[in-house]
MIDREN-807821 format. One record per residue (C-alpha): residue number from 1; x, y, z; residue in three letters. Coordinates in pm, whole numbers, plus 50000, padded with zeros to 5 digits. Last residue first. Layout:
N
R   pos       X       Y       Z   code
R   NUM       X       Y       Z    Ala
...
***
This chain:
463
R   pos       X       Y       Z   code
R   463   48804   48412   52395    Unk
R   462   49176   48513   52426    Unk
R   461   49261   48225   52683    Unk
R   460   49081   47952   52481    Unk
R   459   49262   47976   52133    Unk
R   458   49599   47883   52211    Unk
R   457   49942   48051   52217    Unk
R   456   49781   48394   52387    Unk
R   455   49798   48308   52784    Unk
R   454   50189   48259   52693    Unk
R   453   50227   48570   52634    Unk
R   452   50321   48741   52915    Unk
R   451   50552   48424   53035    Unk
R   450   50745   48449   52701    Unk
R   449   50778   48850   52736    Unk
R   448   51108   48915   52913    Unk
R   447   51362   48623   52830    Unk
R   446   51230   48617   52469    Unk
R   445   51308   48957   52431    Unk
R   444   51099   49083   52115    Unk
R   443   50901   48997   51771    Unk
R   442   50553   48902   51901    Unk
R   441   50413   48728   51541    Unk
R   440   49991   48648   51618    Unk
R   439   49825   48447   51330    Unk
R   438   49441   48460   51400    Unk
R   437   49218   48147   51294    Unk
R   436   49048   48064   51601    Unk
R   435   49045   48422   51730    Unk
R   434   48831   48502   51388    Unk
R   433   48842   48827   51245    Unk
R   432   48635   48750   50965    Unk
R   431   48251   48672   51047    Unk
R   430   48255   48848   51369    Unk
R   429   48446   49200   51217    Unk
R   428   48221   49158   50961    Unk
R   427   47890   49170   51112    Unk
R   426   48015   49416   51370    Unk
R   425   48056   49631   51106    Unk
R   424   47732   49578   50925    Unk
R   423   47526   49627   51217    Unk
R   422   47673   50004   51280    Unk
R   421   47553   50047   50904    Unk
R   420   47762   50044   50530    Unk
R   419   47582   50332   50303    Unk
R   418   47838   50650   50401    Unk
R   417   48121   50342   50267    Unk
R   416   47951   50273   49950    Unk
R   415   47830   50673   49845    Unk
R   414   48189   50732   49869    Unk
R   413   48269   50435   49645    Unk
R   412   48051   50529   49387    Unk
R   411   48272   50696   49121    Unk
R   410   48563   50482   49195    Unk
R   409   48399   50130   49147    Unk
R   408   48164   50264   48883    Unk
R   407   48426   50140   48597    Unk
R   406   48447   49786   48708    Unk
R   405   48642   49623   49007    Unk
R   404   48856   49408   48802    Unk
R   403   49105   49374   49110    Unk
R   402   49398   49445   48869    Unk
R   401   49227   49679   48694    Unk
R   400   49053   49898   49034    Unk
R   399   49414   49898   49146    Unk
R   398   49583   50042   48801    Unk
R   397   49299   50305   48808    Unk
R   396   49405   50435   49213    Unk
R   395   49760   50407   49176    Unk
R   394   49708   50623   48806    Unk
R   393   49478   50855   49028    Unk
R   392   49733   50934   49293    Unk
R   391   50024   50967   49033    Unk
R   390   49786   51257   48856    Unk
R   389   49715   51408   49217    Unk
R   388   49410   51447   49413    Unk
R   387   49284   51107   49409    Unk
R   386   49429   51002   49693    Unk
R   385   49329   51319   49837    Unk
R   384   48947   51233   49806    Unk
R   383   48934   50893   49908    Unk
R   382   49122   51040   50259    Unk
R   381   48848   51260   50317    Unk
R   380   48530   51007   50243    Unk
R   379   48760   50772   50502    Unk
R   378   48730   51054   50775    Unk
R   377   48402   51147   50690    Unk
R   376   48289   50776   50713    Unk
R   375   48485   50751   51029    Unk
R   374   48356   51048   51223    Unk
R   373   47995   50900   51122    Unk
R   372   48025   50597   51226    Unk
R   371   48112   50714   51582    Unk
R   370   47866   50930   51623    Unk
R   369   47632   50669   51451    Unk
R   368   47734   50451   51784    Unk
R   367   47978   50135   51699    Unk
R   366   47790   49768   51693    Unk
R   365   47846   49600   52039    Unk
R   364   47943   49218   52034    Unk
R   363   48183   49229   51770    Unk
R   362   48364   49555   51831    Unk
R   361   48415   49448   52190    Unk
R   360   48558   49125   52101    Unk
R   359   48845   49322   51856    Unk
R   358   48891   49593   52128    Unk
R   357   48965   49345   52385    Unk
R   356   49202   49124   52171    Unk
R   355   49371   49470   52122    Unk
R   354   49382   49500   52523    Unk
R   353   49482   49138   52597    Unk
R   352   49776   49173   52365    Unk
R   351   49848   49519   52487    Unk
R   350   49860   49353   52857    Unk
R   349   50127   49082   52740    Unk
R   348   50344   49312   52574    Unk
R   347   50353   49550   52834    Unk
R   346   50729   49493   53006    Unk
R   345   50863   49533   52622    Unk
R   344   50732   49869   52538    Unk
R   343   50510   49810   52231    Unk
R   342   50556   49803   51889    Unk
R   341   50187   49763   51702    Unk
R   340   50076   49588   51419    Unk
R   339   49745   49502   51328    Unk
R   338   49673   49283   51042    Unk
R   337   49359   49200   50773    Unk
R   336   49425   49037   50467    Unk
R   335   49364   49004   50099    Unk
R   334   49361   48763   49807    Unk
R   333   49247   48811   49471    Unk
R   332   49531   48954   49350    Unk
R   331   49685   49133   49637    Unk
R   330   49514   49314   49906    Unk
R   329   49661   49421   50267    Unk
R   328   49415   49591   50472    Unk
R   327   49566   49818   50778    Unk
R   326   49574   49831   51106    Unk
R   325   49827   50106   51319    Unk
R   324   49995   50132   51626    Unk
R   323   50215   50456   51677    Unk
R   322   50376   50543   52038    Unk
R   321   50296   50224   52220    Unk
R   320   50177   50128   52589    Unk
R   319   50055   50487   52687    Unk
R   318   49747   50315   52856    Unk
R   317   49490   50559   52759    Unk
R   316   49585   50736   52438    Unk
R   315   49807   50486   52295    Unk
R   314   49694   50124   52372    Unk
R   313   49290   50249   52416    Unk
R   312   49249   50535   52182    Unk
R   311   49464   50358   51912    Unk
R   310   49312   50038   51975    Unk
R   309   48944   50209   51925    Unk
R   308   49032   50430   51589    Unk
R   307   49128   50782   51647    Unk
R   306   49435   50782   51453    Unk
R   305   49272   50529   51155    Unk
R   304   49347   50190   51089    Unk
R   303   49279   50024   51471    Unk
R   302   48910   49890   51477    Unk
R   301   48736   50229   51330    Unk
R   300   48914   50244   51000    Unk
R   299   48921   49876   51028    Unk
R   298   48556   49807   50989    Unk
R   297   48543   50073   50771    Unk
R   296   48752   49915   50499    Unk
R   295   48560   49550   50632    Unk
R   294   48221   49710   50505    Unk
R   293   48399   49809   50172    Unk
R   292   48522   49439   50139    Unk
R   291   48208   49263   50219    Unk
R   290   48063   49277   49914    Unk
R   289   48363   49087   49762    Unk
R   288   48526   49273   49458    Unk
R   287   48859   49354   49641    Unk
R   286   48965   49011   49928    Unk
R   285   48760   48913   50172    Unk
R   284   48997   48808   50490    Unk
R   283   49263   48638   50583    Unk
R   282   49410   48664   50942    Unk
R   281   49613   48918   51125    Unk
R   280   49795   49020   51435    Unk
R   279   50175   49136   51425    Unk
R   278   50331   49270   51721    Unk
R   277   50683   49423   51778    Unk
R   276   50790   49418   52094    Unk
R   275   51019   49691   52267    Unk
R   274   51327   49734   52466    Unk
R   273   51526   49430   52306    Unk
R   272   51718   49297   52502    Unk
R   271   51754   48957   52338    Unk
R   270   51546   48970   51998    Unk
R   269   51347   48631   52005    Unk
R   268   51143   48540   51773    Unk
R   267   50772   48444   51915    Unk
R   266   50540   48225   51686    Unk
R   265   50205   48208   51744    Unk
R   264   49892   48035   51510    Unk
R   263   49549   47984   51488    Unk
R   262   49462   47799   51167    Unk
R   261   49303   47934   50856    Unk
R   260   49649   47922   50681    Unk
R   259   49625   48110   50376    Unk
R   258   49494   47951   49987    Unk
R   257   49694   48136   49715    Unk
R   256   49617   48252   49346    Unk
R   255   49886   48204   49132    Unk
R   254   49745   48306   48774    Unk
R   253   50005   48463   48557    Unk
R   252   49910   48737   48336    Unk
R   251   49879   48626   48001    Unk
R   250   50222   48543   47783    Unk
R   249   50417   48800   47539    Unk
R   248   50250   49023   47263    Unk
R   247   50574   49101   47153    Unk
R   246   50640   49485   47130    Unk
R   245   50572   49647   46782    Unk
R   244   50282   49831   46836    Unk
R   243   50446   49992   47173    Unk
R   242   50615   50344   47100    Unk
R   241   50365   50395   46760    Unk
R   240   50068   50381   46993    Unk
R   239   50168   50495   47268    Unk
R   238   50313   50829   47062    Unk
R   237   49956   50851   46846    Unk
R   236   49764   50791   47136    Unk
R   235   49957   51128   47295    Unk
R   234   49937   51343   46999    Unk
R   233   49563   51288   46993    Unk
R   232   49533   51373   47343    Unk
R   231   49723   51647   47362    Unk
R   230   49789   51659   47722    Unk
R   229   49741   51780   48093    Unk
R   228   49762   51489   48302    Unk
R   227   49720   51177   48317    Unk
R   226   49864   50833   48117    Unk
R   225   49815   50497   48197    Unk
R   224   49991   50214   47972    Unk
R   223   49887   49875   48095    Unk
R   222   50105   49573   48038    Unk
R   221   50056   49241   48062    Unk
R   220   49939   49125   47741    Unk
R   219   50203   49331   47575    Unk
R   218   50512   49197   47720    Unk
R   217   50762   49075   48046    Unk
R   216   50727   48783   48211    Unk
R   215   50925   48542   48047    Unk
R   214   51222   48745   47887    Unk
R   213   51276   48938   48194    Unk
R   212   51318   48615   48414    Unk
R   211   51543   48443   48139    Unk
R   210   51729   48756   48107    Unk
R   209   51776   48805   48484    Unk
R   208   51901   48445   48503    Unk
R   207   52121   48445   48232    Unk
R   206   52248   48756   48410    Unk
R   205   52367   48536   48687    Unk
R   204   52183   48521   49056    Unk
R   203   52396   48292   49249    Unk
R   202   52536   48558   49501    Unk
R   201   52192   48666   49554    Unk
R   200   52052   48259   49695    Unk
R   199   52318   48247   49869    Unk
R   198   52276   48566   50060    Unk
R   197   51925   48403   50142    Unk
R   196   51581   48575   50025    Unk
R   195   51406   48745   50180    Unk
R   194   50997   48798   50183    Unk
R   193   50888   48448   50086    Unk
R   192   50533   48416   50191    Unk
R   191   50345   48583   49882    Unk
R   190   50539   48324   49700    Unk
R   189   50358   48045   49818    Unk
R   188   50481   47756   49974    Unk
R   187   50311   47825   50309    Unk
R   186   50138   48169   50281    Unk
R   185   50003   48298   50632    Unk
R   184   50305   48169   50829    Unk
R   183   50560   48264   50617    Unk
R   182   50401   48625   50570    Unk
R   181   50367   48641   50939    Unk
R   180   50737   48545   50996    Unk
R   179   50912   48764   50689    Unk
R   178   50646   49053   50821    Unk
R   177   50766   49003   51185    Unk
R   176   51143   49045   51079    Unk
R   175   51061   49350   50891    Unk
R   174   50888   49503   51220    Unk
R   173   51224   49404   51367    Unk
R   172   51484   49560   51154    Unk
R   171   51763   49373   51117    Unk
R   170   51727   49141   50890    Unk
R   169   51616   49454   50670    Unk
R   168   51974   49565   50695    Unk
R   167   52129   49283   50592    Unk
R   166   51916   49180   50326    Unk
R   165   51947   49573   50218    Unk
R   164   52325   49509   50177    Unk
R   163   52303   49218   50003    Unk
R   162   52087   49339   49751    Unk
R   161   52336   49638   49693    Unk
R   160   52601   49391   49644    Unk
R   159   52390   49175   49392    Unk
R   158   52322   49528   49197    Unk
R   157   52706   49571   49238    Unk
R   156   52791   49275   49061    Unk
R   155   52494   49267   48791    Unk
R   154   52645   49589   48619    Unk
R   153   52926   49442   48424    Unk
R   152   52662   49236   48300    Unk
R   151   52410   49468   48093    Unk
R   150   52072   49402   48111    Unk
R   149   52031   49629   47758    Unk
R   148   51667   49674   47863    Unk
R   147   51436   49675   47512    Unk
R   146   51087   49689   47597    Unk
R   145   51067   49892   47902    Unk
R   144   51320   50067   47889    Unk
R   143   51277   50201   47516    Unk
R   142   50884   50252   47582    Unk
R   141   50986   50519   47844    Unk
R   140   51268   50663   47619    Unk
R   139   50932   50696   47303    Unk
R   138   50633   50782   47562    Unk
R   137   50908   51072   47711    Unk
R   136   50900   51237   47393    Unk
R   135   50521   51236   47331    Unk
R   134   50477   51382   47702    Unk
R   133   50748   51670   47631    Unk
R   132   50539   51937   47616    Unk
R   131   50344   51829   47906    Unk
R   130   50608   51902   48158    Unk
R   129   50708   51541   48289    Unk
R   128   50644   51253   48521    Unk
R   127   50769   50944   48504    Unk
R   126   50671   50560   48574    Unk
R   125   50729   50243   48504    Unk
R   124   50591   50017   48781    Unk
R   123   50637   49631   48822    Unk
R   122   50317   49409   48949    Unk
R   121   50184   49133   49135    Unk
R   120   50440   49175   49428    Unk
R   119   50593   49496   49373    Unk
R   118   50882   49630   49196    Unk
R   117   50929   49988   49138    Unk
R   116   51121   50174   48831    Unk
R   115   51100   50542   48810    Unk
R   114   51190   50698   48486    Unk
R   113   51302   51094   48606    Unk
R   112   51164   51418   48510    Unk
R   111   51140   51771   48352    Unk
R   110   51168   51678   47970    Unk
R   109   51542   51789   47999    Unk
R   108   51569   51542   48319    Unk
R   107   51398   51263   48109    Unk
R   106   51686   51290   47836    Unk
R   105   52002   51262   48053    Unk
R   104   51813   50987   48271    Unk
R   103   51815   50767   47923    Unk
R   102   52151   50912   47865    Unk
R   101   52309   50805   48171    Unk
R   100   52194   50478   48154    Unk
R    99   52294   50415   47809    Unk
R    98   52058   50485   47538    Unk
R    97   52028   50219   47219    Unk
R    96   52043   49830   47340    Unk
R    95   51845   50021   47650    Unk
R    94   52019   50179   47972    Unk
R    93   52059   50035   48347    Unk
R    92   51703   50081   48502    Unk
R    91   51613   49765   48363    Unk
R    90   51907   49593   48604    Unk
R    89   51722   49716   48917    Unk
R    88   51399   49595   48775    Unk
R    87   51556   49265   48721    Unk
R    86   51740   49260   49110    Unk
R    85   51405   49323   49201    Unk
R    84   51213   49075   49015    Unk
R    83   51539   48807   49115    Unk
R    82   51425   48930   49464    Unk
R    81   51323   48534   49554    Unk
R    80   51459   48315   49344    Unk
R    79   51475   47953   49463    Unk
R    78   51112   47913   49582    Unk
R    77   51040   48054   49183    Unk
R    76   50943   48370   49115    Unk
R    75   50637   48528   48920    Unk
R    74   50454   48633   49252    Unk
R    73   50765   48889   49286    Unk
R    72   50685   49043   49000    Unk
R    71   50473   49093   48712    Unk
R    70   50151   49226   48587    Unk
R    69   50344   49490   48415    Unk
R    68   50176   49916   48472    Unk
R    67   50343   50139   48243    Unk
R    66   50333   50476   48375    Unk
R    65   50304   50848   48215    Unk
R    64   50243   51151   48437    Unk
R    63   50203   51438   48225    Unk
R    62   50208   51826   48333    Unk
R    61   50153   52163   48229    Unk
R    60   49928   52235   48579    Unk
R    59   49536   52248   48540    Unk
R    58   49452   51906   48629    Unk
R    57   49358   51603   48483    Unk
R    56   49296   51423   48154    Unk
R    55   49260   51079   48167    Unk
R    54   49415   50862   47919    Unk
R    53   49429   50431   47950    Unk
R    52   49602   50245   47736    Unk
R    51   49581   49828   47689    Unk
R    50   49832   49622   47533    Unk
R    49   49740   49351   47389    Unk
R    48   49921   49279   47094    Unk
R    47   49632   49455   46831    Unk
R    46   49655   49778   47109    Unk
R    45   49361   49858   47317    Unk
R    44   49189   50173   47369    Unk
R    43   49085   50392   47645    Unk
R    42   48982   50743   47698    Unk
R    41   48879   50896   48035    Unk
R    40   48622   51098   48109    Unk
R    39   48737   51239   48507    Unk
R    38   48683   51021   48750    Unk
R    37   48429   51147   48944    Unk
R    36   48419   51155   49343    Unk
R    35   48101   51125   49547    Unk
R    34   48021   51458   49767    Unk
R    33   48054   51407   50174    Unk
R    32   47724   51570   50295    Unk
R    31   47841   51893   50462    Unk
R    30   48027   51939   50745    Unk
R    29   47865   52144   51084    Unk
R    28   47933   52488   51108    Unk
R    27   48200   52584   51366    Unk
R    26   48047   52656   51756    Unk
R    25   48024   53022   51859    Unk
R    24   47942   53022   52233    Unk
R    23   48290   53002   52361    Unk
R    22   48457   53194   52099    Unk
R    21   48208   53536   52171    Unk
R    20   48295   53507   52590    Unk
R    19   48676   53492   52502    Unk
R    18   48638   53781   52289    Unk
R    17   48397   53918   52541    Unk
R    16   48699   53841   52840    Unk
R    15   49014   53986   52542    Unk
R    14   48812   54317   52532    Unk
R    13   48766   54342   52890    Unk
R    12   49069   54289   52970    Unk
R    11   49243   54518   52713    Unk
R    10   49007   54763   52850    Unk
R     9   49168   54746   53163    Unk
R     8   49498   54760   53080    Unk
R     7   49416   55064   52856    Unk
R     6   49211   55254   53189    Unk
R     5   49571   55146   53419    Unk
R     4   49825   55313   53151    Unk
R     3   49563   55605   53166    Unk
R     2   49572   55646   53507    Unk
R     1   49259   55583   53733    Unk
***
């Protein structure tokens, strides 16, 4: 044999036992998923209400600072919807003593930027800096927030940029679904008002900003969160001398809504359009409820997760979407449950029949432990890197206080989903996700899909 023939040879038989060796190892199972701890943090409340939080966190030189306001777009009226935007938008536009530009100027040098976002129980201040400068960026970031200059000569082009993204968004289908299902599930509420009209922008005066800013915005409302690395004393002292001074301002608004329980359809019609975008959901148990970390896993394994059961079936198997996904929605004491998925057009009706499948299915036959398992681990996973970073664990405290979960709510909850059984998943998926009380949106061509749906306008044909 020659010796270029020996080496090939060898190779072989080296590359057959490694082959051989990877078969018959198998990788170590997981460990028990470990509970999370919040690491000690330090509260205090101001004499006008304003409440701190400081958690320190992390070994990198930095400070995330936000100021959590319990208001937004809940604290519109029918006529008004965006004017929270449009008044975040204008708060971003400089203080009665630092212009725009310096304000952004100042937090660049500290290592940042002041990020305003509007939501609908709450508006975000927020930056992030080297820890050095967290003092320093507690004084501009009080500035915006208590003292916006709301200048004018800047409303115009706010109102043009609102425009714009009205336009756009009308556009979009999956945003056209959420303006229906939203409707549909909140009747005179503001929860249900998505867009506004382009009437309703062009009206919008700064009167109206100030009026909007001027009600809603002060002490009682607002939560100052701070994480990172930091001197701590140095730190109270800045949040405390920033915000002493600002009004105390009204309690958080109370709005709390009451959802249709009533089975609903509504089809908008998108003429030749090659997909359809579906929207299923109901109400459901909203944070605090026992039932709400049995109804996380329920829909972890129901459709929220990449190997949930509609995934595996309308994806994997049938090839009828690309990316369907469930999700719970909370607000202030109010929550719901929705799937969404955009299908190919000449399928709508059989992924309909297929989700409505999966649902049924989940509440007649509880999932295997297998199964459970793969979930827990995967939500035990997820719990974890959402509270890996300092912005991750502000989102996480500010959710827990606006909820009023209590202090053990984010130290146990690990323990809470590995705890909820096979029995109590099907328990909630029967008790909640009720056919007779679905809304179903089907965003799509009319001409194409009406007859394929049809079967799913009443209660009867999905039983």
């Amino acid at each position: 044999m020659r010796k270029r023939d020996v080496c090939i040879y060898l190779a072989i038989l080296l590359l057959s036992a490694l082959g051989s060796v990877a078969q018959k190892q198998t990788p170590p199972a997981g460990g028990p998923p470990k509970p999370f701890t919040v690491p000690a943090p330090t509260s205090f409340t101001l004499p006008n209400g304003l409440r701190v939080t400081m958690v320190p966190y992390g070994v990198v030189p930095k400070v995330t600072v936000a100021a959590v306001v319990r208001a937004g777009n809940l604290n519109e009226a029918a006529d008004q919807v965006w004017l929270a935007d449009i008044t975040g938008d204008m708060i971003k536009e400089g203080t009665r003593t630092r212009s725009a530009e310096e304000v952004a100027q100042q937090v660049a040098g500290m290592g940042g930027v002041i990020d305003v976002n509007v939501g609908p129980d709450q508006t975000r201040f927020t930056a992030d800096v080297l820890s050095e400068f967290g003092p320093k960026l507690v004084a501009v970031l009080a500035d915006v927030v208590q003292n916006p200059l709301l200048p004018s000569s800047e409303l115009p082009r706010l109102k043009q940029d609102a425009l714009r993204k009205l336009a756009i968004d009308k556009t979009q289908p999956q945003q056209i679904a959420t303006e229906e299902f939203r409707r549909t599930l909140y009747p005179n509420h503001p929860y249900g008002r998505i867009f506004p009209t382009e009437d309703m922008i062009n009206k919008y005066s700064v009167s109206d900003v100030q009026k909007f800013y001027g009600d809603n915005f002060g002490a009682a409302r607002t939560h100052v969160y701070v994480v990172g690395r930091f001197d701590a004393g140095a730190m109270k002292q800045a949040v405390t001398s920033a915000f002493s001074s600002w009004k105390k301002g009204p309690d958080p608004l109370i709005d709390i809504p009451k959802p249709s329980m009533q089975r609903s359809f509504s089809l908008v019609d998108r003429p030749g359009a090659a997909q359809t975008t579906l929207y299923i959901g109901l109400p459901i148990a909203y944070p605090g409820n026992p039932d709400y970390i049995p109804l996380i896993v329920m829909n972890s394994l129901l459709g929220g997760s990449f190997g949930s059961r509609i995934t595996s079936n309308i994806r994997e198997q049938k090839g009828y979407t690309y990316s369907p996904f469930s999700q719970l929605s909370p607000r202030y004491h109010d929550a719901y449950w929705l799937q969404v998925a955009d299908v190919t057009t000449n399928v709508t009706g059989p992924s309909l029949k297929e989700i409505f499948y999966e649902i049924q299915r989940l509440q007649k036959e509880p999932p295997t432990e297998a199964e459970m398992k793969g979930i827990k681990n995967y939500l035990s996973g997820v719990f974890i890197i959402q509270n890996s970073s300092r912005q991750g664990i502000i989102n996480q405290l500010s959710f827990v206080d606006l909820h009023g979960l209590g202090d053990d709510y984010l130290r146990t909850y690990v323990q809470r989903v590995n705890a909820v059984t096979p029995q109590q998943v099907s328990a909630v998926a029967t008790k909640y996700i009720k056919p007779d009380e679905i809304t179903v949106v089907a965003v799509g061509d009319k001409q194409k899909i009406a007859e394929q749906v049809a079967p799913y306008q009443n209660v009867s044909k999905t039983e």
